[in-house]
BAZAVEX-347979 format. One line per 3 residues: number of its first residue (from 1); their letters; for each residue x, y, z of C-alpha. Coordinates in nm, 2 decimals, padded with zeros to 4 digits. Example, Ala and Ser with C-alpha at 12.3 -4.5 7.8 and 13.67 -1.06 7.14 Angstrom:
1) AS) 01.23/-00.45/00.78 ~ 01.37/-00.11/00.71
//
This chain:
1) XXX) -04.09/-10.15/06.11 ~ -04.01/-10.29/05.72 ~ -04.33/-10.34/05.63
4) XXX) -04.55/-10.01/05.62 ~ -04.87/-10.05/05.41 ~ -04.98/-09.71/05.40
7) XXX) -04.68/-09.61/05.22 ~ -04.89/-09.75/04.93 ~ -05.18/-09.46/05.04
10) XXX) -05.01/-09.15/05.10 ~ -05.10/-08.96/04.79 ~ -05.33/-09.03/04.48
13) XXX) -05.09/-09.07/04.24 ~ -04.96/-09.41/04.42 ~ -05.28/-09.49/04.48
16) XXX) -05.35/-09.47/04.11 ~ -05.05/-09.67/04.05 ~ -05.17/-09.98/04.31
19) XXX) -05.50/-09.98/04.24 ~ -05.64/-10.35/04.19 ~ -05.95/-10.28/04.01
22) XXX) -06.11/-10.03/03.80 ~ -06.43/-09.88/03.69 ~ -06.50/-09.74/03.34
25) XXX) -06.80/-09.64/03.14 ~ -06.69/-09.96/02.92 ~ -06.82/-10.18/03.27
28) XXX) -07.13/-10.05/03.23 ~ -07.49/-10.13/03.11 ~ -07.77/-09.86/03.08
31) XXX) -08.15/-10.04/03.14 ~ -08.41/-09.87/02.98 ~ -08.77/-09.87/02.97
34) XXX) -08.98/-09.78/02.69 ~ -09.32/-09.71/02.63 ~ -09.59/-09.67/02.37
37) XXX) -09.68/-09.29/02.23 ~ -09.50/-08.99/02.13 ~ -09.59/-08.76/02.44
40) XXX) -09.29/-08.67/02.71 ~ -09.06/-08.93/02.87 ~ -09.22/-09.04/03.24
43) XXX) -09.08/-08.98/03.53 ~ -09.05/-09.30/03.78 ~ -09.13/-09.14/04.11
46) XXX) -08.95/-09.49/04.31 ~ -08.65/-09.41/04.07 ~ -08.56/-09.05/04.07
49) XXX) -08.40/-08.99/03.74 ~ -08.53/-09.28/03.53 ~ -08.78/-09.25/03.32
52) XXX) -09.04/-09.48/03.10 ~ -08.89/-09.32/02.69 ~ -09.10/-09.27/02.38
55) XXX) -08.95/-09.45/02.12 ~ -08.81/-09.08/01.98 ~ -08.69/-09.01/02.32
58) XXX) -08.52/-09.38/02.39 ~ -08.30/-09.31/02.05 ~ -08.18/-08.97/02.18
61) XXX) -08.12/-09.13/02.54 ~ -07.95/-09.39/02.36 ~ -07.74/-09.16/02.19
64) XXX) -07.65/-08.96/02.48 ~ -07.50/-09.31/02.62 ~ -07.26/-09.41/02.33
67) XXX) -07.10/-09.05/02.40 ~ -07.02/-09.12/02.76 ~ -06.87/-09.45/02.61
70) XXX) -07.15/-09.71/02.74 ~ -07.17/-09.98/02.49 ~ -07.45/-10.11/02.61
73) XXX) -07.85/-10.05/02.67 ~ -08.08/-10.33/02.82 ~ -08.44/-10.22/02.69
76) XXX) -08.76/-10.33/02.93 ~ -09.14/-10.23/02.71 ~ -09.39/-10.08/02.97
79) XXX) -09.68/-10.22/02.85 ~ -10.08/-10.09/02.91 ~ -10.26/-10.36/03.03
82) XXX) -10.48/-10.42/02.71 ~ -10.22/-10.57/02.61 ~ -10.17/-10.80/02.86
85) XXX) -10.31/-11.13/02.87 ~ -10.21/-11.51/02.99 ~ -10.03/-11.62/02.74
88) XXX) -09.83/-11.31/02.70 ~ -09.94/-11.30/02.31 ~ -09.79/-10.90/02.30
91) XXX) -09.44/-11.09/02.38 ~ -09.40/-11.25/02.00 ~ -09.57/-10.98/01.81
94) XXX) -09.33/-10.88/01.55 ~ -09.55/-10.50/01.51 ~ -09.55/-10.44/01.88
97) XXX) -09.38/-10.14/02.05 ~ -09.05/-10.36/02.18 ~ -08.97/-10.51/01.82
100) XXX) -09.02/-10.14/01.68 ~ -08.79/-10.00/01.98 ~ -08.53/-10.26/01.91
103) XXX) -08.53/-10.18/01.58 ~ -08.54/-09.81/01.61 ~ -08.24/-09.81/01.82
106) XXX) -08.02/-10.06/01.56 ~ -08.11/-09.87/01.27 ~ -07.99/-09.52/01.44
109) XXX) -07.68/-09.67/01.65 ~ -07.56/-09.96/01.48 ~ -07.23/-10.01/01.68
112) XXX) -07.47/-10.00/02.02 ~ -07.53/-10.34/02.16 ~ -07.90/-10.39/02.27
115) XXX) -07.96/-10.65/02.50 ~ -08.38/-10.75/02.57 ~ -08.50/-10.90/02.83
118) XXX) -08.68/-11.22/02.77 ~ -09.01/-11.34/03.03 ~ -09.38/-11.28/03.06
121) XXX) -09.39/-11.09/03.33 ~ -09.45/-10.76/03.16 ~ -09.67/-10.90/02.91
124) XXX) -09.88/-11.11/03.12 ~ -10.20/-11.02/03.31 ~ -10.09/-11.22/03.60
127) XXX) -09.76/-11.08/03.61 ~ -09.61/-11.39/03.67 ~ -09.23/-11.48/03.42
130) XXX) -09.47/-11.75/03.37 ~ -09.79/-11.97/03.22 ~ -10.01/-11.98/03.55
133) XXX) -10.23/-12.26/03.60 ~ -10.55/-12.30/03.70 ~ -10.44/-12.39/04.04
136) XXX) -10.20/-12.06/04.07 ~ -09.91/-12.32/03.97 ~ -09.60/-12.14/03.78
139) XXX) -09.59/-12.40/03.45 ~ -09.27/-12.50/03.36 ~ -09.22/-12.64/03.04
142) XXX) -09.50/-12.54/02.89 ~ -09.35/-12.17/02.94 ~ -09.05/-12.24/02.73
145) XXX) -09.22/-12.23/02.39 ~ -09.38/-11.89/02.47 ~ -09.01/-11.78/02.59
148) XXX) -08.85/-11.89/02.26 ~ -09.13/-11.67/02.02 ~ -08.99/-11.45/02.21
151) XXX) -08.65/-11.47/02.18 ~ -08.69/-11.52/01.81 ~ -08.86/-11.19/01.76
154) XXX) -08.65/-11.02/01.97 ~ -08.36/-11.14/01.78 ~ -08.50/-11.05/01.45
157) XXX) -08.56/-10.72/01.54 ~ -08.22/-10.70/01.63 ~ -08.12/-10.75/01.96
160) XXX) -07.76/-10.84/02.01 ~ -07.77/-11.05/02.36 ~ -08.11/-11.20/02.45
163) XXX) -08.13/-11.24/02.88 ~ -08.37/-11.44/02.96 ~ -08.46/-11.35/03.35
166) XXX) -08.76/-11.58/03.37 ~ -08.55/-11.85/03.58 ~ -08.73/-12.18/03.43
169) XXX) -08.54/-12.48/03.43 ~ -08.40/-12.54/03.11 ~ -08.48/-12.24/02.94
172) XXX) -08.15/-12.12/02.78 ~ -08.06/-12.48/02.62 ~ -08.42/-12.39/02.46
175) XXX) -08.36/-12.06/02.36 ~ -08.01/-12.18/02.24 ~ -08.15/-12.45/01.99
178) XXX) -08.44/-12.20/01.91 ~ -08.22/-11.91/01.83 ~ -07.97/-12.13/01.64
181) XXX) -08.26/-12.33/01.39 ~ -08.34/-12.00/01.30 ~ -07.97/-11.89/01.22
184) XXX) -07.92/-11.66/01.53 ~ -07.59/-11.84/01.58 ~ -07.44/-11.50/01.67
187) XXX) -07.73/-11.41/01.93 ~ -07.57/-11.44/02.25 ~ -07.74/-11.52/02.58
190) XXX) -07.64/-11.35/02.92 ~ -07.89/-11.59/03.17 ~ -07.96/-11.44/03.47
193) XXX) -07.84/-11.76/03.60 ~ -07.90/-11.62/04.01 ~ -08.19/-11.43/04.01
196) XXX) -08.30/-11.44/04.35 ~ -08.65/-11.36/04.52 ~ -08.55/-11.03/04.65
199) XXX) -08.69/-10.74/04.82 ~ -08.54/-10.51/04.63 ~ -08.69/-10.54/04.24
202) XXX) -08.99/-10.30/04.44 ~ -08.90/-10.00/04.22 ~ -08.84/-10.17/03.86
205) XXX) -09.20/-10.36/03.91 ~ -09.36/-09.99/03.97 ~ -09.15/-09.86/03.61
208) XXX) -09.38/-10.19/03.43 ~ -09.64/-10.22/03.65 ~ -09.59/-10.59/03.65
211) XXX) -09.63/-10.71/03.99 ~ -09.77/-11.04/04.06 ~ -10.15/-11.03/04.03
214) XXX) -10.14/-11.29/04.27 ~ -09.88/-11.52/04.48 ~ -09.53/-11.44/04.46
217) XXX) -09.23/-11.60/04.25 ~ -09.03/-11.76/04.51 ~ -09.15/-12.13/04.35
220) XXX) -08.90/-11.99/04.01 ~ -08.68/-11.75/04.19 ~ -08.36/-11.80/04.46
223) XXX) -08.40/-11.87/04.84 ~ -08.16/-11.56/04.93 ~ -08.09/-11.85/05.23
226) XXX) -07.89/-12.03/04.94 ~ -07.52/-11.96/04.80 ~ -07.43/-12.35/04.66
229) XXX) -07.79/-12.33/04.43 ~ -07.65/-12.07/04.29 ~ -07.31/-12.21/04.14
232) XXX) -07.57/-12.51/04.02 ~ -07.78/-12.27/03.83 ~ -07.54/-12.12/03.65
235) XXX) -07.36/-12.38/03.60 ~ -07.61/-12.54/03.43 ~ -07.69/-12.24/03.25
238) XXX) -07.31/-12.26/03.11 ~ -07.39/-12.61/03.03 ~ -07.66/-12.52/02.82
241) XXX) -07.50/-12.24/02.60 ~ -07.52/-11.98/02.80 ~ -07.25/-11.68/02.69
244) XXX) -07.24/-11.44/03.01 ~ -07.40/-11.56/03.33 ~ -07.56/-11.31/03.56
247) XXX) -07.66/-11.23/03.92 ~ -07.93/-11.04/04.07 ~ -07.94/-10.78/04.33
250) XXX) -07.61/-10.72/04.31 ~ -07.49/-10.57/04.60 ~ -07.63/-10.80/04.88
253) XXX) -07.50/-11.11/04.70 ~ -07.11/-11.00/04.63 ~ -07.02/-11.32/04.79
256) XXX) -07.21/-11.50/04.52 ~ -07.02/-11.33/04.27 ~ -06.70/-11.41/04.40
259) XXX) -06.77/-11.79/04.46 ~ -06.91/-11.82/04.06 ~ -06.58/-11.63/03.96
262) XXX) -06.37/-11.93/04.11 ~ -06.63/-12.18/03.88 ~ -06.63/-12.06/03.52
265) XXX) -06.41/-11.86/03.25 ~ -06.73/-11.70/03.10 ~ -06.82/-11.33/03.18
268) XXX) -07.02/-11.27/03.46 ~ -07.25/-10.94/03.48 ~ -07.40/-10.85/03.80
271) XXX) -07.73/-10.66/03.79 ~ -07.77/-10.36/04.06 ~ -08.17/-10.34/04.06
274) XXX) -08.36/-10.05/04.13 ~ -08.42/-10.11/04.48 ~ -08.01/-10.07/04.57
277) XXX) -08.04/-09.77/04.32 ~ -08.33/-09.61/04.49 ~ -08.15/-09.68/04.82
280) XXX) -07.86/-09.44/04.75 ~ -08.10/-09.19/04.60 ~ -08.37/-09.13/04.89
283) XXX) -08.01/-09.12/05.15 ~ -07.89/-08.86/04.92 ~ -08.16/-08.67/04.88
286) XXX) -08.23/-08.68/05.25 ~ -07.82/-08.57/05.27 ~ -07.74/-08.90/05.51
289) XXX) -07.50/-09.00/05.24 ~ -07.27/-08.87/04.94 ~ -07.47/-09.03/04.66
292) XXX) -07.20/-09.02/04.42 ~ -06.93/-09.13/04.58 ~ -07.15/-09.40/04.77
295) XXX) -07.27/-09.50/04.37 ~ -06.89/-09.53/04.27 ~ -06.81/-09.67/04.58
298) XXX) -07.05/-10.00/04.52 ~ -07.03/-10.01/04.15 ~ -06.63/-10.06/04.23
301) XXX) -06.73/-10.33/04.47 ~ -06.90/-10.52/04.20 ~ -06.58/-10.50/03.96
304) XXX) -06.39/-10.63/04.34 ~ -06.63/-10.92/04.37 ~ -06.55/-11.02/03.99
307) XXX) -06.83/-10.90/03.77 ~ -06.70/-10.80/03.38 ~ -06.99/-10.59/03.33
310) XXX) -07.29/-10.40/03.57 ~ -07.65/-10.39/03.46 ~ -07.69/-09.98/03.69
313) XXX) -07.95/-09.74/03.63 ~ -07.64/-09.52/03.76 ~ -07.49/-09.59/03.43
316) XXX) -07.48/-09.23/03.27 ~ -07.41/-09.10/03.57 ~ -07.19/-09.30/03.68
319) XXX) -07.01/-09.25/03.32 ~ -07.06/-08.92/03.35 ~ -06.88/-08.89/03.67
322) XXX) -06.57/-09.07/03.55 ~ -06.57/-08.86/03.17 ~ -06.54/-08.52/03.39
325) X) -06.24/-08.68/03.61
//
């Protein structure tokens, strides 16, 4: 027999040595959700371990994640509803609690990127990414101008990569021309370019309470059905200045991943949502899995697929995991 593959496999040290793909704390991006007040961070009862931060308590999580090496944070405001309204006015207030968090977090960790998520979903009382007619119709363009106050505050407060998740057409060659006029040339953009409608974004809509009021979002959002959409999306996202393209869930669409990889040079991120983090979690705790090793084991699978980066609420875990080995 010449050729013997598991000569390759039979100890760790060659399996070090052949290993195809890696997984650092450098992969990884933390998402973070912030609230109002200066009481005690929140616990997320559909997230074990995550938690809604005071500002105060954001900047010490955030620092906590620039020791494990995570370069990244991806910040989400958890809103009360008094300040929720149609036309998602919170979103472009310069005073408001995300601007202030944003700012907070430059000022103390300059060398941390921030990335902020851009769509009216958590500001808006319908709890739609966004305007909602009369008629329960998601509008369009007229969105677009409410997405790019937004962007521009966000970038004045200092976010480093603005990501718009809000999946109207057209959006990021808007937010690009916004962003640039206003001389956020170095702003960069990482579209969620395949955001599908998915089952599994259950968790992260408890964290904001920003479920649909009414309807769901499958008019703005992917037919999970559809893999050749996808590469159209993003490529159009590419098209329009987009600097990192992104797809979400992760982990049910790998093959997505892998077909976008063969399209573009750009980076691609791929997001595992709370739902495929809260999966892991309730196995674990009910001891029908290893979480850790089942939380390496897909995080690796997203680096196989072809992502550059991972948007994980296992991030400081995760990085935690791989500082200790």
């Amino acid at each position: 027999m010449l050729s013997r593959p598991r000569r390759n496999r039979k100890n760790q040290a060659l399996r070090d040595l052949v290993s195809e793909n890696h997984l650092s704390a450098k992969d990884l991006i933390a998402p973070l959700f912030v609230k109002e007040g200066t009481g005690e961070k929140e616990a997320i009862a559909s997230m074990p371990g995550q938690y809604r931060f005071s500002v105060s308590d954001l900047l010490d999580e955030c620092g906590r994640l620039l020791e494990l090496g995570i370069p990244c944070v991806s910040l989400f405001p958890a809103l009360s509803d008094e300040l929720k309204d149609k036309t998602a006015t919170e979103s472009y207030n310069s005073e408001g609690l995300f601007p202030r968090a944003i700012m907070a977090v430059k000022e103390k960790y300059p060398e941390l990127l921030v990335m902020t998520d851009v769509a009216m979903d958590p500001y808006s009382s319908d709890g739609h990414d966004g305007l909602v007619s009369e008629e329960g119709q998601i509008l369009n363009d007229e969105t677009l101008p409410i997405l790019a106050k937004m962007a521009l505050t966000q970038a004045q407060a200092g976010s480093d990569i603005i990501g718009p998740s809000d999946m109207m057409d057209g959006r990021v060659k808007y937010l690009r021309e916004a962003l640039d006029k206003a001389g956020h040339t170095q702003t960069s953009i990482m579209s969620y370019s395949a955001k599908y409608a998915s089952s599994f974004y259950g968790p992260f809509r408890d964290a904001l309470e920003s479920a649909p009021k009414s309807g769901d979002k499958k008019t703005y959002q992917m037919d999970p059905a559809n893999a050749k959409e996808a590469i159209r999306e993003a490529l159009l996202d590419q098209a329009e200045g987009a600097d990192i393209l992104m797809v979400k869930p992760g982990l049910p669409y790998l093959d997505i991943i892998c077909r976008l990889k063969e399209k573009t040079d750009l980076p691609i991120a791929a997001y595992n949502v709370s739902g495929e983090y809260a999966m892991i979690k309730a196995a674990a705790e009910k001891g029908w899995l290893d979480g850790e090793k089942a939380m390496l084991e897909m995080l690796l699978s997203f680096k196989r697929a072809g992502t550059d980066m991972i948007l994980t609420y296992f991030a400081k875990e995760a990085a935690e995991l791989l500082k200790g080995r």
